[in-house]
N, C-alpha and C positions, 0 to 999 in steps of 0.2 A: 252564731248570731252575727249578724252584721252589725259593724263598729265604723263609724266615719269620726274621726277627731279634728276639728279646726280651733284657731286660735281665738280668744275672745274679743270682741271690737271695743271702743269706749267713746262716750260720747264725746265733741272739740267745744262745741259752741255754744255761747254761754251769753246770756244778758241780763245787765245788773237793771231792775227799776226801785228808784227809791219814795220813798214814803221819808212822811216828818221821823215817825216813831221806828219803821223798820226800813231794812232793802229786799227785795226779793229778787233771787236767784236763781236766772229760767233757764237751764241746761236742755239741750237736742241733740239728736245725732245729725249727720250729713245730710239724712231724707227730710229732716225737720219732720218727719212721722211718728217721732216718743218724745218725750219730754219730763225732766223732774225740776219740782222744783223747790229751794232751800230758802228759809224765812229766817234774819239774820233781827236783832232785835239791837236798837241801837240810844235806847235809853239804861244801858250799862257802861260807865263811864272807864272799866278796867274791867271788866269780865265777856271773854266772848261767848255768845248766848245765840245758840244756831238749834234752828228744828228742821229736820228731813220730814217731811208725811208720806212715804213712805211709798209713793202711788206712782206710775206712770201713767201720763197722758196721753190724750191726744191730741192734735192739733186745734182740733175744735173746743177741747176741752179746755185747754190753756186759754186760750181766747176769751170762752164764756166766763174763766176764773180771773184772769187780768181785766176783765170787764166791772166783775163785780165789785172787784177791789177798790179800782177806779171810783165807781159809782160811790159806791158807799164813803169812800174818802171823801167824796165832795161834800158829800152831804151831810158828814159830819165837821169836816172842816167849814161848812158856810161859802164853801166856793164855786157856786155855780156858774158862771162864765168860763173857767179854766178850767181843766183838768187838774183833778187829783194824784194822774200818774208817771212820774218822772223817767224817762230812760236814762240812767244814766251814764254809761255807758257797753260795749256792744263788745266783745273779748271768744276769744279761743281758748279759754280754760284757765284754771285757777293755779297759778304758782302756789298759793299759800295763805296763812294768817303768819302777822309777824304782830311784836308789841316792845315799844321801848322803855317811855318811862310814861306814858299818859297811856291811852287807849289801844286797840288794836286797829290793826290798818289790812286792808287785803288787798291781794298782789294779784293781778289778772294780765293774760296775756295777750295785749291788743295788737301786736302785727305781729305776724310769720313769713318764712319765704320758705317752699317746698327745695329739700335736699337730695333727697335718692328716694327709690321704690324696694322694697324687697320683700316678694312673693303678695304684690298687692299692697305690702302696707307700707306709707306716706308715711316719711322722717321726714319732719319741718324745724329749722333754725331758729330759734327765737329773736325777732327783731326790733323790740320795743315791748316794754310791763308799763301798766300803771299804779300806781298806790292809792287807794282812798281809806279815808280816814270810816270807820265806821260808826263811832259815837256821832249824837250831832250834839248842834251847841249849847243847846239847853245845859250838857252836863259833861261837857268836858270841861277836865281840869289841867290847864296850860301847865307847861314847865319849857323853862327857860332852854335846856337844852336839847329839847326832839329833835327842833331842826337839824343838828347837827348830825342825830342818827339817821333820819331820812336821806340826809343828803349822802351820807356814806354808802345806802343801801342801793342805791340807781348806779353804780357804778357797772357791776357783770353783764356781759352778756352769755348766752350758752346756747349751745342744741341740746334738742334730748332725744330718744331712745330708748330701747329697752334697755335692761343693763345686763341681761346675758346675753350671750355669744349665741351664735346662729348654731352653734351644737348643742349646746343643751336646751336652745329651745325645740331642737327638730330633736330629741333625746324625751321630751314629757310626751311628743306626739305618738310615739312608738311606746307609751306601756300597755301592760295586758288588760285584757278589758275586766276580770274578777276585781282587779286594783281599783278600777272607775265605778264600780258597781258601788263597791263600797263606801267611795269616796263621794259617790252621788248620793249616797243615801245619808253619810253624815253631815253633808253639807246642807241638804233639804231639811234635817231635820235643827237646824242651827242658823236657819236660813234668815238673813236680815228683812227681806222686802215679802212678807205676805199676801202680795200676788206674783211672784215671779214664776209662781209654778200651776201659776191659772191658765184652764185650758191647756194642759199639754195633754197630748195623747203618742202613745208609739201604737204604729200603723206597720201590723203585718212582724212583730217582734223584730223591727229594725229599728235603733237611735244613734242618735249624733251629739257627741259631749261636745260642750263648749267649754275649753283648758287655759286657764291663766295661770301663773304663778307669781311668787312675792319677788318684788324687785330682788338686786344685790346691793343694799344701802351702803357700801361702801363707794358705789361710784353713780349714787344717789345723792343729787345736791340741795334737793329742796325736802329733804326728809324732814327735817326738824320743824319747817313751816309746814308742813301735813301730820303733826303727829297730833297736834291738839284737836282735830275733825276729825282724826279716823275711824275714832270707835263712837261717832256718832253718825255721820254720813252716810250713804252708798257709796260703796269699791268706784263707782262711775265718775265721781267728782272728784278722786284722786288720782291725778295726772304726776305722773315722775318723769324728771327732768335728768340732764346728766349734763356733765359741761368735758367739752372737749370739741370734739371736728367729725366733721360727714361729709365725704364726698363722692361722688358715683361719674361715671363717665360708660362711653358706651362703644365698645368695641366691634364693629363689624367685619366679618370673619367671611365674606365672598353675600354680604346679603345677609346672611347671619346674626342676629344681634345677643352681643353677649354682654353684658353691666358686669365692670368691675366697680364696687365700692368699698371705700375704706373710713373705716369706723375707730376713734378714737376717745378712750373714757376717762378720764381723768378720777383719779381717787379724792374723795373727799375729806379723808383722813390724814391729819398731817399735814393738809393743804396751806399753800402758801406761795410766796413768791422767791427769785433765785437765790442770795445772799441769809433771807430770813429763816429761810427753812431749807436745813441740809442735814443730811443723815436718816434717822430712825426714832420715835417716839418710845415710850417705853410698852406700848402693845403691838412693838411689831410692825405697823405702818411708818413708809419710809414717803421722803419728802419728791414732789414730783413723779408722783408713780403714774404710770399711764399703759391700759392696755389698748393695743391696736390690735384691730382685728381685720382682714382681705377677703372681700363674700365675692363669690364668682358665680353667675346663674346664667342657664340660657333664657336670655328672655322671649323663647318665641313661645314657653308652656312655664304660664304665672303660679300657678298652685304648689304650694309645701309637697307635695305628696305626690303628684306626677312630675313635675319640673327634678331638674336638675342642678345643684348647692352644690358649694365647696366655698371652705375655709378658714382659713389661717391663722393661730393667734399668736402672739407675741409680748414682752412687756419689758417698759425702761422702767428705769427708779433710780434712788441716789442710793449711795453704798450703804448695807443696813448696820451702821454703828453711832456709835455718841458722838459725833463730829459737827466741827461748825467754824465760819470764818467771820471773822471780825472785820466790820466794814466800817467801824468808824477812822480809822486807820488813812481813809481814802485815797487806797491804791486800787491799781486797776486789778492785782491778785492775791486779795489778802492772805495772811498766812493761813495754812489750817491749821485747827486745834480738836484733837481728841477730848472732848470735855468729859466722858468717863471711861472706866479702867472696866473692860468688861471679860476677863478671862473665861469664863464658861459661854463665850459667846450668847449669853438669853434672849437680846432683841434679838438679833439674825435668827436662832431655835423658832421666834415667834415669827418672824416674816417668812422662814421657810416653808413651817407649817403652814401656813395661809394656803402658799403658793401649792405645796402638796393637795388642802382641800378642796380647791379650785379646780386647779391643772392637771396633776396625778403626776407620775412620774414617766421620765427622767428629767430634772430640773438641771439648764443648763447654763452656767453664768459666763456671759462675753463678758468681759473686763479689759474698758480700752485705754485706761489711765497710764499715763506714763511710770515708765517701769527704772530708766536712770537717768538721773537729775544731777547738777552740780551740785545745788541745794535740794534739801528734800523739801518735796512740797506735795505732789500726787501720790508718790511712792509711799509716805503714809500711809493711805487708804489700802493701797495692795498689799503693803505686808502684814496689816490686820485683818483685811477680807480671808488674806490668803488662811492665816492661822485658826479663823473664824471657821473656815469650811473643813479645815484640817480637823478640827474638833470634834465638828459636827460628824462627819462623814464613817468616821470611827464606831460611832454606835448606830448607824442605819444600816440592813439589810444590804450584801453587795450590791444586787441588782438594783438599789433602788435609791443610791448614793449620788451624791450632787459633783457635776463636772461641774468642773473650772478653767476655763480655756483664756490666760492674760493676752493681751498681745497690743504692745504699744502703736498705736496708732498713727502717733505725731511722727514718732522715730523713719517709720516708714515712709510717711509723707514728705518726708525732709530729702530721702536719700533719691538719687536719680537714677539708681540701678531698679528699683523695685516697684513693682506694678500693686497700689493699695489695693485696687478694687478685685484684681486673678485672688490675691490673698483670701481676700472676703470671701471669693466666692467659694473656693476649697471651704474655709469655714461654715458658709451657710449650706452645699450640700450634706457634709458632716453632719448638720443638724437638724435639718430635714426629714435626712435619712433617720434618724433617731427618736424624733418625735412625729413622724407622719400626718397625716392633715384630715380634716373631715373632707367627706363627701356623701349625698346621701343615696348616690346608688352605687351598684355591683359593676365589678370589672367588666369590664366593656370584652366580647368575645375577642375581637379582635388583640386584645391585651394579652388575654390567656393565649391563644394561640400563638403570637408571636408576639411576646411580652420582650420588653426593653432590659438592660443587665443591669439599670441602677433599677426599675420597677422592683425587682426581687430582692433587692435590698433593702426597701423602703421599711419603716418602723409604722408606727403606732400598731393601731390594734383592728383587725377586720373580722368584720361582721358579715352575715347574712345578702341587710338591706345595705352596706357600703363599710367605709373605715371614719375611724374615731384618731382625732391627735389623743395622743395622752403624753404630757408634759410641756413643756415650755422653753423658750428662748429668754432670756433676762440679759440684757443690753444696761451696760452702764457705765458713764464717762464718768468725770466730774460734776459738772452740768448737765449730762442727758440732755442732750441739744442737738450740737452739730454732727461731734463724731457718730453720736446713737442714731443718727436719723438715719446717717449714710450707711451705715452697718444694718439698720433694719432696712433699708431699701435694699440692699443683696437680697439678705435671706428673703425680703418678701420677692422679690425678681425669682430666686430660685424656687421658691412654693407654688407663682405663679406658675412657673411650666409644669410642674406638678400637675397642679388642677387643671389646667386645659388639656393635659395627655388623659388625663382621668376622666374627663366629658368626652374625649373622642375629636378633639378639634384639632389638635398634632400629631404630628406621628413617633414625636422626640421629648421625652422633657426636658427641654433647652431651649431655652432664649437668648438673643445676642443682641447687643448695642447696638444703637440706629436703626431699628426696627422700628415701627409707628406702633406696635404692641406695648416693646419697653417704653419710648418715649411718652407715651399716653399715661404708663403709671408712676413714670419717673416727676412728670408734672403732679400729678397723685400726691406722690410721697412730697414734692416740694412745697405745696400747697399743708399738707399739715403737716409737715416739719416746722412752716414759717407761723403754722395757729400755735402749736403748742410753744413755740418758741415766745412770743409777742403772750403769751399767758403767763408763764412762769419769767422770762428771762427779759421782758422789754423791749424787744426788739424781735425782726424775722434772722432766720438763719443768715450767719455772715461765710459758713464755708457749706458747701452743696457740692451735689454730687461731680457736678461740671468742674468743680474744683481739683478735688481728688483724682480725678481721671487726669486732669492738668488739661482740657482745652479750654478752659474760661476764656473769654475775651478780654482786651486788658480794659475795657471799662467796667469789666467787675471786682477790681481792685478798689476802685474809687468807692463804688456801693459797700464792696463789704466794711472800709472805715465809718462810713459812716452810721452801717448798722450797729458794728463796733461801741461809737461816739454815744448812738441813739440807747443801744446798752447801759454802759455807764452812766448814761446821766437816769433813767429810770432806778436802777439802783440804788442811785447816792440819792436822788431828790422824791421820787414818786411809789419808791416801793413800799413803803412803810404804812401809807395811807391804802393801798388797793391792799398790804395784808391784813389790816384793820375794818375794814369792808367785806373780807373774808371770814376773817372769825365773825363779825355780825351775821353775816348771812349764814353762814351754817351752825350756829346756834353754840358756838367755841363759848363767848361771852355774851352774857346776858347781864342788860342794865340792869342797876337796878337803885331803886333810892337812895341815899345815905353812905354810894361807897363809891370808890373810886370809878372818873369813867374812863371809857378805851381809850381814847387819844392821853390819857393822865397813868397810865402803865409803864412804868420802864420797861418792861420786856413781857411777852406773851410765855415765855419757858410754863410755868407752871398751868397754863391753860392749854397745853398740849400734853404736856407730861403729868397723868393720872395721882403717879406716885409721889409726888413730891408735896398734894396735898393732902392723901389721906394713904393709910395704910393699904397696898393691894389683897387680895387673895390670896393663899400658900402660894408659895412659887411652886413654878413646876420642875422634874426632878432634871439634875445637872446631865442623865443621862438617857433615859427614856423621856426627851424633850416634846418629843410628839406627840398626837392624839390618837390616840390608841385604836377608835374606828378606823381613822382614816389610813393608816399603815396599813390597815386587811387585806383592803382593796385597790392597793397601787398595782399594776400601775394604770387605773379608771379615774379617774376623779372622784372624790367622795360625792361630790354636786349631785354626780349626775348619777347616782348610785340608786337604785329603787328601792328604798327600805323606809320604814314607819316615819322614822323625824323630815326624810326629805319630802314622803306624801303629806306631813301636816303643812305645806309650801306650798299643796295647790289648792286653787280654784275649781271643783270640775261641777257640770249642770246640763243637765238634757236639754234637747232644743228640737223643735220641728226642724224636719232639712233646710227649708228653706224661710227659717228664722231673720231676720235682718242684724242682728247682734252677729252673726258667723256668717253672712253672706257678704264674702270679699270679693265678688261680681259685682254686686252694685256701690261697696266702698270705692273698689279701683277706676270701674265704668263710668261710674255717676250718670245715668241715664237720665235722670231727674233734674242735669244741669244743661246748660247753653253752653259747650266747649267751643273752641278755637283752636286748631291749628298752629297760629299763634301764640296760645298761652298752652298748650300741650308739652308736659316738661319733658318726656321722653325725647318728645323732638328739638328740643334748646338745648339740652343737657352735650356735654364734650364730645362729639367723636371722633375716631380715629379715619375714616374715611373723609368726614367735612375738615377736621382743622389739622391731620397729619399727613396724609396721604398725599402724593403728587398730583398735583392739578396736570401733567402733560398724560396726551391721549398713548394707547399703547405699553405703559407702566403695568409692572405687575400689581393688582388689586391686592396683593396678601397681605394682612399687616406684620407678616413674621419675615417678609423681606427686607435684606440692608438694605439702606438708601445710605445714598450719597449726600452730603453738605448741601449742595443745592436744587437736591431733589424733594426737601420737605414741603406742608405745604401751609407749614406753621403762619409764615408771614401772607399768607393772601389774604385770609380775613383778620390780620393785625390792624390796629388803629393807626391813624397818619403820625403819631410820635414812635411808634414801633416801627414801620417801614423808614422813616428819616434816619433811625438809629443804626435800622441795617444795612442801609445804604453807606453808611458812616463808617461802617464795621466793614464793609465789602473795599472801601478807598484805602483805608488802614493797614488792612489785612496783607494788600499787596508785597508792602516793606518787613512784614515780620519774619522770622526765623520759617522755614520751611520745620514742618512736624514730621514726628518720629516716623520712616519708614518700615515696611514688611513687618509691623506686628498684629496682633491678632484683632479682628476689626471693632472689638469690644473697646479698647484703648485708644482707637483712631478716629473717629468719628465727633460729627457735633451731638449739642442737643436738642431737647425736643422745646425749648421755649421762644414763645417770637419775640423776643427784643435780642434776645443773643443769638441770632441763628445762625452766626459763620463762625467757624472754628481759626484762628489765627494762620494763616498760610493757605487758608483750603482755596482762596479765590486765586492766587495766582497758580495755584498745582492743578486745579482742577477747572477752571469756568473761565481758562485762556481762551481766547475767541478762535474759530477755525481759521486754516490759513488757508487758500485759495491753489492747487496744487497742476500741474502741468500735463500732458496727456502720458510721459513717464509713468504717474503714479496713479493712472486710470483704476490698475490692477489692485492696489493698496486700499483706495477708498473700496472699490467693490469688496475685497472684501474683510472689509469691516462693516457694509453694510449686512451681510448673510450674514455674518456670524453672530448677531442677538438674534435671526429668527431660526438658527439651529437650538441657541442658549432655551429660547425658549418654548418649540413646539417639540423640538430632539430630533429633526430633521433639518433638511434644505429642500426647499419648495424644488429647487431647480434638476436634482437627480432624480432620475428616474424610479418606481415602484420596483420594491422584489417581487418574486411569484408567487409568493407566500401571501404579500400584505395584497395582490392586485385578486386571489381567489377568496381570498377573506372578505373584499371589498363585493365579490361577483355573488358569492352568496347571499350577502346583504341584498344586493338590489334584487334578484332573484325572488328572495324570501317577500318584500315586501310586494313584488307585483304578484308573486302567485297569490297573497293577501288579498288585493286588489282585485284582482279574477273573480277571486272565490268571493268576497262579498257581491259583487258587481253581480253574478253568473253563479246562485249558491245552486243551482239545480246539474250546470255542466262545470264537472271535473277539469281542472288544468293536465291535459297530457303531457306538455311540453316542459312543465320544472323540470330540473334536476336530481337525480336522488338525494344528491344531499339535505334538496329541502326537505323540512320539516312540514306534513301538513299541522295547517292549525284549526282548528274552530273557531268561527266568531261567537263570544260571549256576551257583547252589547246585547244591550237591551232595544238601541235604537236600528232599524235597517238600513242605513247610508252612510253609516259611522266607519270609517278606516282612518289608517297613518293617513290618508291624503288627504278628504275631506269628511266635512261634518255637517248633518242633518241642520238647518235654521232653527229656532227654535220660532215658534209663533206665541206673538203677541195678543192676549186679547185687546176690546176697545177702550176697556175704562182703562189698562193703563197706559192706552196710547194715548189718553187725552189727559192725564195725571201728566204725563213728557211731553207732552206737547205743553201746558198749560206751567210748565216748571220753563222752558225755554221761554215762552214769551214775559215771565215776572222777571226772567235775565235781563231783557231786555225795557222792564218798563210796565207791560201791557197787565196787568193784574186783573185777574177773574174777581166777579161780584162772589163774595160768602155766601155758602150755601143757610139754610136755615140752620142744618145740623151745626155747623161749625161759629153759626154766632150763636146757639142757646151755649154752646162749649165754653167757650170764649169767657160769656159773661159769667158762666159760672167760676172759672176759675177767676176773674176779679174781684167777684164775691169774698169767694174762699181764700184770696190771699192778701185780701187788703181792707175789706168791710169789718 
């Protein structure tokens, strides 16, 4: 039986109209072709009171029902001059219901900006919510201090996203179809909307599911404002948000277009800011957790299932134990303090398991805390983790026991014998190799046949339809900030070559510095290094990759104090207030009358920590810490494991093929819309040919070529303060120390950003002006003129052909005019080829088609006068409207605005 699976779509667009007594709630997809709509009731002065009717419209239908509404309101109201029906405002979807101490308020989300594409579906940023109050005034009951809750709540910004990872969503697309059978059947018969399954028919015992599943509410931020609708609404009105970074850029690879994006989710448990929250709660979630995930697609084929995926996950967090630093103290590094005794390791037991059900195994922990101290201060944390894992690691299965790789960081950075980033990279092949990467097809022929010697080493797990990571990277400083960013920027640089050897775009997996490939993602990673950074920490990243390699400019000294400064003072003065807006928003503390409010709290501890107000559950045991399913099947992830509890997780429902709910042709197309060129994000979006690539003619196109310091082409579309600055950095530069010679061009080189484009010495080593030379050194210039066009054709124009390459060449011309003959002259035989040629057959279909020339094709008249009549409205001259095109015309004004 034929089985097609696509993802399910959801509606964005949403418009609130109000009434005295109610508001109603007109939901549409993108075609504005379906419609639901939700009746919120607003003489409940504390209770929220929503009805679904259950129905989808249609266009016209909504109309004639927004009509009636109107009408009848007037006419009950006594208001017949005005309308009875208020717009009140126009939004892209519903954040949520929230309620403080009076009434309930709803969250809508009225601007967006579009982020990335991936396989068709639009990730957009959230750019502005608004709040309205839903009671009206008839029967609200003021209280003195809402204001002050609403004002805490306008604080966040976020993107959202799914919250799995691009493998286990392309992992629901591949189950068996007895499993959907099933699943369609319990679904229909439990099925919320009572027409959803009108009018279906399967045509010829062929159908097409349409597969959702339930987010991962851990890195689900608007959960708590969705939970009070959910079991009364349709699935369509619940929009999940996720807060973290997105960002896509777009790699061209000779014309090629390849989108790298990177995807960053921040955990909502435990959440907080830098100072306020560090360590582990008592279930196991740690503070600042964030997984990042690197999707690599060719975008020339859009679709899950013929296209081409890969990619990479990863995850930072803070050390999983009872720790925390005292900042009234106000020093710039307060002491640490272990604030409990935890010998059986139990948090870490509980964050590891997480990480096992998720990820699978091998779980790998970087640890980049400093390791010797005059005073102890970091070293803390490592001689607990370390005891921590030792513990642990004792009673898990060899093969499926937790590495621990320490390795000081700072220590390294300090000394001048040692290259930080050569370090890393050993590091991140190591890990790589170990936990291997998704992709969602098979080795490429050319792989198998002459497969590479680290390929055969590669880990995870391979399948059929492609490979599966199984396990994880865990990255963790102090702060999770600087050093983790620069650490997961390796390993992700090392996965990238990975994945592009794996689509067939390299012939190596290895990438080098000053390539426009790396550069392209090294902006990537700097861009959300400096989001999550400015989330948790206050500030953007103060040490970067440019750092650590050591060619910063030295006006990034003066920056990084000052993000330093910008730091510190968010901590001591701002952060207390944005972690207080956090627990509002995600539902930590709830007002409530008669007790103390948030800002009146000495400390949040017990509203993070479960146990401290009520007794937990048995504990679990000191030595079988694990969950017992999920052990079976390491090293898979449990997630993504096909068995009864993870199918009660989906969504699945039959669809005609060409359904509008599953048709990501016309979500991605929108043929229904007026596009631009201009507002086409594919073509605004970053690339590596417009903003890295050399602007001089005769440059190699490849993005996997070194360049030179000032062969980028960063600064040509820089803004007039970025050109002043490099120009400032080029005057500078002259007087600096010359850079380290004859090492490996990974360490030598600039970077990819335009305000810093010179590396300190490179203008006087490299971009000396020519000197003017005498007829001596005729011979010296010559040749150095040949010798790039040997580098790069693998000849010299000027030697003569061997006799090999000149017969090779004679059969070619040969072959093609005997071609030539023979179409021209299909009745007389060519006597005069040579044996070596090959006859051929012509198998065109047209008779004047060869290499040399091609049949015209003929136009008829109506569309020469369609092209003729399209040139002259270029110019001005517009044709009168046929009959046909003004009854068109007036009908769709009718239908879109009457």
């Amino acid at each position: 039986q034929k089985l097609e699976l696509q993802p399910l779509l959801f509606s964005v667009s949403r418009l609130l109209d109000r009434f005295y007594f109610r508001y109603f709630l007109v939901g549409s997809n993108n075609a504005e072709t379906k419609y639901r709509v939700l009746k919120i009731d607003r003489t409940e002065p504390k209770d929220l009171v929503i009805i679904d009717d259950r129905h989808v419209y249609t266009q016209q239908e909504v109309r004639e029902l927004l009509g009636r509404l109107d009408l009848g309101n007037r006419t009950k109201m006594g208001q017949k001059g005005s309308s009875g029906l208020f717009r009140a405002v126009s939004a892209f979807g519903v954040v949520g219901f929230v309620r403080f101490l009076e009434g309930y308020y709803i969250v809508l989300i009225t601007k967006r900006r579009k982020m990335a594409d991936i396989g068709g579906h639009a990730i957009y940023k959230v750019e502005d919510t608004n709040m309205i109050y839903i009671p009206n005034d008839s029967v609200r009951v003021t209280h003195p201090d809402e204001a002050r809750y609403v004002c805490f709540n306008s604080v966040l910004s976020y993107s959202y996203d799914l919250s799995h990872s691009l493998q286990y969503n392309l992992t629901v697309l591949r189950m068996p179809l007895e499993m959907l059978k099933s699943e369609t059947t319990q679904n229909r018969q439990e099925s919320f909307d009572i027409f959803e399954d009108e009018g279906l028919i399967t045509q010829g015992g062929s159908g097409v599911f349409g597969i959702c599943s339930e987010p991962y509410m851990k890195y689900v931020w608007n959960g708590e404002l969705l939970d009070i609708i959910k079991s009364t609404v349709h699935r369509d009105w619940l929009l999940y948000i996720i807060h973290g970074f997105c960002g896509q850029s777009k790699l061209l690879i000779y014309g090629r277009p390849v989108y790298v994006t990177l995807i960053a989710r921040r955990s909502s448990k435990f959440a907080g800011t830098r100072f306020l929250k560090r360590g582990a709660n008592c279930e196991g979630d740690v503070a600042n957790e964030v997984e990042t995930e690197q999707i690599l697609c060719d975008a020339s084929v859009m679709s899950f299932t013929a296209g081409s995926y890969s990619s990479y996950v990863q995850v930072r967090g803070s050390v999983p134990l009872y720790w925390s630093q005292d900042i009234s103290t106000m020093m710039p590094k307060p002491p640490i303090t272990l604030d409990q005794a935890d010998p059986f390791a139990h948090v870490a037991a509980l964050h590891f398991d997480q990480m096992f059900q998720r990820f699978g195994s091998p779980i790998i922990i970087l640890n980049l805390v400093k390791e010797r101290e005059k005073r102890k201060h970091e070293r803390i944390l490592s001689e607990e983790l370390v005891a921590a894992v030792t513990y642990l690691n004792q009673f898990l299965p060899p093969e499926h026991t937790i590495v621990y790789i320490p390795w000081d960081m700072a220590k390294y950075t300090k000394s001048k014998l040692c290259n930080v980033l050569d370090r890393l990279n050993v590091i991140a092949e190591s890990v790589v190799k170990k936990t291997g990467f998704f992709v969602n097809r098979p080795d490429s022929y050319c792989s198998i046949l002459r497969p590479d010697e680290k390929w055969n080493e590669l880990g995870g797990c391979v399948i059929p339809t492609g490979r599966l990571q199984t396990g994880i990277l865990r990255t963790n400083c102090v702060d999770c900030l600087d050093r983790t960013n620069t650490a997961q920027f390796m390993v992700g640089k090392c996965a990238l070559a990975y994945q592009l050897y794996s689509l067939g775009l390299i012939d190596k997996p290895n990438l080098q510095f000053d390539t426009d490939a790396v550069r392209l993602f090294e902006e990537l990673y700097e861009d959300h290094g400096d989001t999550l950074s400015l989330q948790y920490g206050g500030s953007q990243l103060v040490h970067r990759v440019k750092t650590y390699r050591k060619i910063a400019p030295w006006t990034q000294h003066s920056k990084d104090i000052m993000q330093t400064l910008s730091r510190y003072y968010s901590n001591a003065f701002s952060d207390a207030d944005r972690q207080d807006s956090i627990n509002l928003f995600l539902g930590v503390f709830h007002p409530t009358e008669g007790k103390p409010h948030l800002w009146e709290l000495p400390t949040d501890f017990y509203l993070h920590h479960k146990n401290t107000m009520r007794l937990l559950p048995t504990r679990r045991s000191y030595t079988y810490w694990w969950t017992p399913e999920v052990i079976k099947h390491l090293p898979l992830p449990y997630d993504e494991v096909i068995c009864a509890a993870n199918l009660k997780k989906l969504i699945v429902k039959k669809f005609h093929k060409y359904e509008e709910e599953i048709d990501i042709h016309n979500e991605f197309f929108r043929p229904y819309e007026l596009s631009s060129f201009d507002d086409t994000f594919c073509l605004a979006m970053t690339s590596s040919a417009r903003d890295f690539m050399p602007k001089t003619v005769g440059i190699d196109p490849s993005p996997f070529t070194v360049r030179k310091p000032d062969e980028t082409g960063k600064s040509v579309l820089g803004n007039k303060s970025n050109r002043e600055e490099a120009v400032l950095q080029r005057k500078t530069a002259a007087s600096a120390p010359p850079p380290p010679s004859e090492e490996a061009v990974s360490s030598s080189s600039e970077d990819d950003s335009g305000t810093d484009r010179e590396e300190e010495g490179s203008v006087s080593q490299r971009s000396t002006p020519v000197k003017m030379t005498d007829a001596g050194d005729s011979a010296k210039v010559t040749e150095n003129v040949v010798q790039p066009m040997k580098e790069l054709y693998g000849i010299n124009l000027s030697d003569g052909l061997s006799e090999e390459d000149f017969s090779i060449y004679s059969r070619f011309v040969q072959l093609g005019q005997s071609q030539h003959k023979q179409d021209k002259n299909s009745q007389q035989p060519c006597s005069k080829c040579s044996d070596g040629v090959i006859k051929l057959t012509p198998i065109s279909a047209f008779s004047q088609d060869n290499i040399y020339e091609v049949q015209p094709p003929r136009v008829d008249r109506k569309s020469t006068e369609i092209f003729q009549a399209h040139i002259q409205a270029s110019q001005g001259i517009m044709q009168p409207l046929g009959k046909e095109d003004s009854s068109m015309y007036r009908e769709y004004i009718r239908n879109r605005y009457l």
